[in-house]
Wavefront OBJ file of the C-alpha trace (Angstrom):
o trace
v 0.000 0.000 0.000
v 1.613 3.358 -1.202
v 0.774 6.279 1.435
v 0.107 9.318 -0.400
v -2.847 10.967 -0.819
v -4.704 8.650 1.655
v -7.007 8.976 4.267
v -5.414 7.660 7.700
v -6.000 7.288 11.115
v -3.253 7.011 13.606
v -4.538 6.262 17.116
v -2.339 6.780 20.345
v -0.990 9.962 18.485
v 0.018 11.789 20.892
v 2.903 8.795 21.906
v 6.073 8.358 21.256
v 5.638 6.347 18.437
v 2.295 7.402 17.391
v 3.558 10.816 17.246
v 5.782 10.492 15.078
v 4.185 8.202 12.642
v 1.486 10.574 12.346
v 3.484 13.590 11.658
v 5.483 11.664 9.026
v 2.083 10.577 7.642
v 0.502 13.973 7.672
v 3.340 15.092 5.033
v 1.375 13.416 2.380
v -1.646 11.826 3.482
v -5.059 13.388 5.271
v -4.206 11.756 8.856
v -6.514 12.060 11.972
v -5.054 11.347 15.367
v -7.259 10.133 17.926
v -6.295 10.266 21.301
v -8.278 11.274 24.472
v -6.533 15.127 24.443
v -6.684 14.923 28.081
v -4.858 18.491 28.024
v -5.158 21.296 24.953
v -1.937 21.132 24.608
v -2.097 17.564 22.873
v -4.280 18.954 20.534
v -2.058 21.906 19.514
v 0.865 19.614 19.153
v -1.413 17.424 16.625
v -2.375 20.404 14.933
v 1.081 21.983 14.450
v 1.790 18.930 12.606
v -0.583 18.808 10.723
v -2.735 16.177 12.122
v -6.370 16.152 12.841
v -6.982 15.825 16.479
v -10.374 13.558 17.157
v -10.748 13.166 21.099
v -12.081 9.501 21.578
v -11.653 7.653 24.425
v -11.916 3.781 23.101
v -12.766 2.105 25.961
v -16.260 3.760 26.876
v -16.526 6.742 24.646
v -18.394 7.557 21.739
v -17.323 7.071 18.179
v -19.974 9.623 16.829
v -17.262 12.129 15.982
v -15.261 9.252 14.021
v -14.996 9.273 10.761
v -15.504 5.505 9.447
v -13.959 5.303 5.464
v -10.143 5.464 6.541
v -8.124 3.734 3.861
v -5.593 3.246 6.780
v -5.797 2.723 10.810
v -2.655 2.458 12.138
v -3.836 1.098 16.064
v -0.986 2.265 18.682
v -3.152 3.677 21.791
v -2.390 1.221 24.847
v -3.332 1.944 28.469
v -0.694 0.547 30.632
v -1.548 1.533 33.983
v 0.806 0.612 37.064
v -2.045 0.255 39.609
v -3.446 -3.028 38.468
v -6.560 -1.910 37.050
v -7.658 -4.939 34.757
v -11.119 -3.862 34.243
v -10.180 -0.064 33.173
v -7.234 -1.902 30.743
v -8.266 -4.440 29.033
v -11.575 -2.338 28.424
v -9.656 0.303 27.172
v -6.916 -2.349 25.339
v -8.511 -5.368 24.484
v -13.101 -4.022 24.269
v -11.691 -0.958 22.713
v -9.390 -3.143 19.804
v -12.900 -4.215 18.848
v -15.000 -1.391 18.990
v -12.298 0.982 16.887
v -12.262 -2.368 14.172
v -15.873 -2.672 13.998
v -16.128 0.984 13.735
v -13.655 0.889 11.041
v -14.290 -2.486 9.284
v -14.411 -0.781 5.823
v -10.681 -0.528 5.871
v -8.209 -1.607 3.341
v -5.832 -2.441 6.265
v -5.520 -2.252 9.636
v -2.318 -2.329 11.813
v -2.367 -3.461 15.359
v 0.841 -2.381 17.540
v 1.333 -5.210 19.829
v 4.635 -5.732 22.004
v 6.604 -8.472 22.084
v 5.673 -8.314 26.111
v 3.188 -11.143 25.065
v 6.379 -13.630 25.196
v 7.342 -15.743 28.147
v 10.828 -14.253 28.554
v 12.863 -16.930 26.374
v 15.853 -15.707 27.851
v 18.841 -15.429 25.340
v 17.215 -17.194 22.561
v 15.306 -15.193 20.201
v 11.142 -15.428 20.642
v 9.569 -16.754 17.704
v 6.203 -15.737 16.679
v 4.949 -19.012 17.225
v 6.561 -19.299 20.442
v 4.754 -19.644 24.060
v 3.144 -16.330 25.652
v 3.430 -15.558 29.202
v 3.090 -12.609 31.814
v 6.621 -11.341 30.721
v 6.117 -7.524 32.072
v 4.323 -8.117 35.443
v 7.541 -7.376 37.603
v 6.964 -3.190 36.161
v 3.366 -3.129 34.753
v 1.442 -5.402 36.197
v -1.388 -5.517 33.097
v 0.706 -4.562 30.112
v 1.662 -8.040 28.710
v -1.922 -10.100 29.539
v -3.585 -6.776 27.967
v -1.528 -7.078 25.185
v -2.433 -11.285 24.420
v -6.692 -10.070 25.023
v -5.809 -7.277 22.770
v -4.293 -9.646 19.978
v -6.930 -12.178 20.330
v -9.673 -9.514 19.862
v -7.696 -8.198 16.488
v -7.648 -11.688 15.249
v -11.394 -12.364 16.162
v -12.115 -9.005 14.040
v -10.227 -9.318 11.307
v -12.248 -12.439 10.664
v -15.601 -11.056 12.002
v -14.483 -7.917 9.446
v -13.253 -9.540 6.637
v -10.495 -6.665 7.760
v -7.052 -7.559 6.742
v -4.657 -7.027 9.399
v -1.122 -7.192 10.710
v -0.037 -7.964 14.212
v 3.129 -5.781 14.767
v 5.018 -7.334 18.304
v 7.065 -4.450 18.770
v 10.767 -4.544 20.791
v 12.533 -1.605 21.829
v 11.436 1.669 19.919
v 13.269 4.818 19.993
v 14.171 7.783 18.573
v 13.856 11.750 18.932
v 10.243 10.689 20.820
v 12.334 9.475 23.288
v 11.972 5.510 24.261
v 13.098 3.252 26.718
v 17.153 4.192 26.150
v 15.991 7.858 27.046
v 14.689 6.753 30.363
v 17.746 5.043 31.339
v 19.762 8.536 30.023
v 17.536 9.873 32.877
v 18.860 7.734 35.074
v 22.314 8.182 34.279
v 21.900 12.215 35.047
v 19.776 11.961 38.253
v 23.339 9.866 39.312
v 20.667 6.667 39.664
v 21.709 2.727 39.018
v 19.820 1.400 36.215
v 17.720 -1.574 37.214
v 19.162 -4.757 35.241
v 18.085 -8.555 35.300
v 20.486 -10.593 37.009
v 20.145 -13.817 34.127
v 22.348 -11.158 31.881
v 22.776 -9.996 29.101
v 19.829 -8.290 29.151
v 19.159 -8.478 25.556
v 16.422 -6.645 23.063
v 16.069 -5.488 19.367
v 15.894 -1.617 19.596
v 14.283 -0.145 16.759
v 14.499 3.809 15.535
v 11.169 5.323 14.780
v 12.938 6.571 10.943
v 12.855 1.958 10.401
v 9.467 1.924 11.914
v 8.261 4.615 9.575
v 9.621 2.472 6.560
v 8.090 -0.694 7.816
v 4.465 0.659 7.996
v 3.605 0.751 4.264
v 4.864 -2.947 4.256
v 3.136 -3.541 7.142
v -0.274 -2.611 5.788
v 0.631 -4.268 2.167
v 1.158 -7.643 4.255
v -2.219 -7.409 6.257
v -4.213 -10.372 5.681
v -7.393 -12.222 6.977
v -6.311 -14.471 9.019
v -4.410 -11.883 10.784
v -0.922 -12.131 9.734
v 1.378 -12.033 13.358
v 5.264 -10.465 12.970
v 7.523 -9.897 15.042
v 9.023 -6.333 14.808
v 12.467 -4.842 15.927
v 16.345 -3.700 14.995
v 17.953 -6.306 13.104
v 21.284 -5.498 15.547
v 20.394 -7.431 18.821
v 22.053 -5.604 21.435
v 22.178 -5.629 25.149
v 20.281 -3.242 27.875
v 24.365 -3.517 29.516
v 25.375 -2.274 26.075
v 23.440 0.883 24.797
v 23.959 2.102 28.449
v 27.158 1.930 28.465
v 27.463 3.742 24.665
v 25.202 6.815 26.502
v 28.024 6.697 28.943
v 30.465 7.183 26.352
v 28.391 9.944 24.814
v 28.025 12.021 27.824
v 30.671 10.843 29.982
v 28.153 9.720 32.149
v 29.274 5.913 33.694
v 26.450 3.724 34.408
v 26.024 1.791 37.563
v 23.732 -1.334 37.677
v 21.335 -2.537 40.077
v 20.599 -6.268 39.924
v 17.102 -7.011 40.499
v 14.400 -9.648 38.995
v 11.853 -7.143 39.924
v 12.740 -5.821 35.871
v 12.330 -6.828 32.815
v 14.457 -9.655 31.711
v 16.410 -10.405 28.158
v 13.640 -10.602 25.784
v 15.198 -11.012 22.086
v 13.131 -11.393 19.101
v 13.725 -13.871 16.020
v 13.274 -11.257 12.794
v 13.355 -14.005 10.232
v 9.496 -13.006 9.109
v 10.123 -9.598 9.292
v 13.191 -9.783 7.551
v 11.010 -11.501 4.850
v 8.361 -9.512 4.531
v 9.489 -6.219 5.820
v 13.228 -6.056 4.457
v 16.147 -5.370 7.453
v 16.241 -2.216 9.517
v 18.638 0.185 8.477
v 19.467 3.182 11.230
v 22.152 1.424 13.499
v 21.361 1.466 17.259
v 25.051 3.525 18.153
v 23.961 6.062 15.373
v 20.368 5.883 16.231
v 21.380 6.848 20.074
v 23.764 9.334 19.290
v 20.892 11.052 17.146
v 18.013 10.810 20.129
v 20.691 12.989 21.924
v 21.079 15.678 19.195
v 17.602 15.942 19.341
v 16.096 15.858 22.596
v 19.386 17.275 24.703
v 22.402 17.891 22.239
v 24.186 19.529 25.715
v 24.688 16.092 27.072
v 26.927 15.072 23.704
v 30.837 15.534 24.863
v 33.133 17.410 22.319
l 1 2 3 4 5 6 7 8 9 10 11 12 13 14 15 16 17 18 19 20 21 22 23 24 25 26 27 28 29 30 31 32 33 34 35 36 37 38 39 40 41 42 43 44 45 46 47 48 49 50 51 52 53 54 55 56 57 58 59 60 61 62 63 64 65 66 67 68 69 70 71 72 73 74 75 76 77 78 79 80 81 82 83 84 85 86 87 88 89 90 91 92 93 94 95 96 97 98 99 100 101 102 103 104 105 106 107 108 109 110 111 112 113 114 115 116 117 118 119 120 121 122 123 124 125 126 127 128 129 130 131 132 133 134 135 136 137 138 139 140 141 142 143 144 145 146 147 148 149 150 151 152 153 154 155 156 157 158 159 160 161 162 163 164 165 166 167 168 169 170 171 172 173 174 175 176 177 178 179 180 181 182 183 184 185 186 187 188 189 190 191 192 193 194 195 196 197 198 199 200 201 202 203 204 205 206 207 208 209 210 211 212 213 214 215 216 217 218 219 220 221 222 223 224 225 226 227 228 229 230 231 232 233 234 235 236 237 238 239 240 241 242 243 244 245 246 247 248 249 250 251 252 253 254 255 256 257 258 259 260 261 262 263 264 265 266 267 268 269 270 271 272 273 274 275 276 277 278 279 280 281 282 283 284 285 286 287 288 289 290 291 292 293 294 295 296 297 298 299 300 301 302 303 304
């Protein structure tokens, strides 16, 4: 599917990865960005970029102000509370998966941004898509990864239900000048704090920068298929949590310091052979890719 001149809708939009796949959308495409625009100024950043901000809140609001003949929905609002709220997430995960698919059943394509969370950690061998599915993200948020499984089961029910061809994105690590996981830890390093590692190291993941995950979309929707086709999605350089904190160190002259602890996530690799397949290999490399999060979001922090 070629993405120009279409008619999109990007949900989660104002998130880090949303975000930015909506403003890179909006460049060519009519693209609406739901979100629930708890604050104005979420809808002012949507607008600056030339998104169309539509307020919706998916697990018990109304879809009246919804537009329903998108050529495109690109699905990456998640509620990931830390309070252990099942009932408010998996309505507003898994319920509201099918009420934005039924809503929007006319679709050429729908996108679903999973995690690869759903895993049982496999420790240092890659996770295959077929692979078993566990609780893998209880130790930090306690509904994220059983959200994530109800929310995939409800995409695949739809797409069926639909006739709606879809793609099942497991995303790893994502980053870029929206931040991510790696900017977090840079947080860490500055407020002088250890960064919480698994003990069963290395603590390995497939980082991904938001420019690859823009690239990957149009594929993405191109491969959606009823049954729902299920990829996983990531770098193509595996590379440790140890690692990428250490190469921040080296960028700001920052040193790390580690605090072993189960009570984290633990190595959760991803076998790309699908998505190498169907997607073609990333191409920003993670030591590049970091080094151009900082220039972005705090080019102080760079050393001479």
């Amino acid at each position: 599917m070629t993405l120009t001149g279409r008619k999109i809708l990007v949900t989660g939009a104002t998130g880090q990865v949303g975000f930015a796949v909506a403003r890179a959308l909006a460049r060519d495409n009519q693209v609406h960005g739901l979100a629930r625009l708890a604050k104005p100024s979420d809808r002012e950043r949507l607008e600056r970029a030339g998104v169309r901000p539509v307020a919706v809140d998916l697990a018990f609001g109304s879809f009246d102000a919804l537009a329903d003949d998108f050529d495109a929905v690109l699905h990456f609002a998640v509620v990931k509370g830390g309070d252990a709220d099942f009932d408010r997430d998996l309505a507003a995960n898994a319920e509201g998966t099918g009420r934005l698919m039924a809503h929007c059943r006319r679709a050429k394509a729908f996108l679903h941004c999973s995690s690869a969370a759903v895993y049982r950690p496999p420790g240092a061998r890659p996770a295959r898509e077929q692979d078993p599915l566990g609780d893998n993200h209880r130790a930090l948020l306690p509904t994220y990864s059983l959200c994530k499984i109800a929310s995939e089961a409800v995409a695949r029910f739809a797409a069926r239900e639909h006739a709606l061809p879809t793609a099942i994105a497991r995303l790893s690590v994502p980053y870029g000048e929206g931040g991510g996981w790696p900017w977090f830890h840079l947080a860490l390093l500055r407020a002088g704090r250890p960064i919480p590692v698994h003990p069963e190291r290395p603590n390995l993941f497939n980082p991904i920068h938001e420019d690859d995950l823009l690239a990957h979309v149009p594929k993405l929707l191109a491969a959606a298929s009823v049954p729902a086709l299920v990829v996983n999605w990531g770098g193509s350089e595996k590379v440790s949590l140890e690692t990428w904190c250490e190469w921040l160190g080296e960028l700001t002259g920052i040193q790390p310091r580690w605090h072993e602890t189960p009570d984290t996530i633990a190595s959760l690799p991803v076998d790309l052979t699908r998505m190498h397949a169907l997607l073609g290999p990333t191409r920003v490399a993670w030591r590049d890719g970091l080094r151009r999060m900082l220039e972005a979001r705090a080019p102080a922090l760079l050393r001479r």
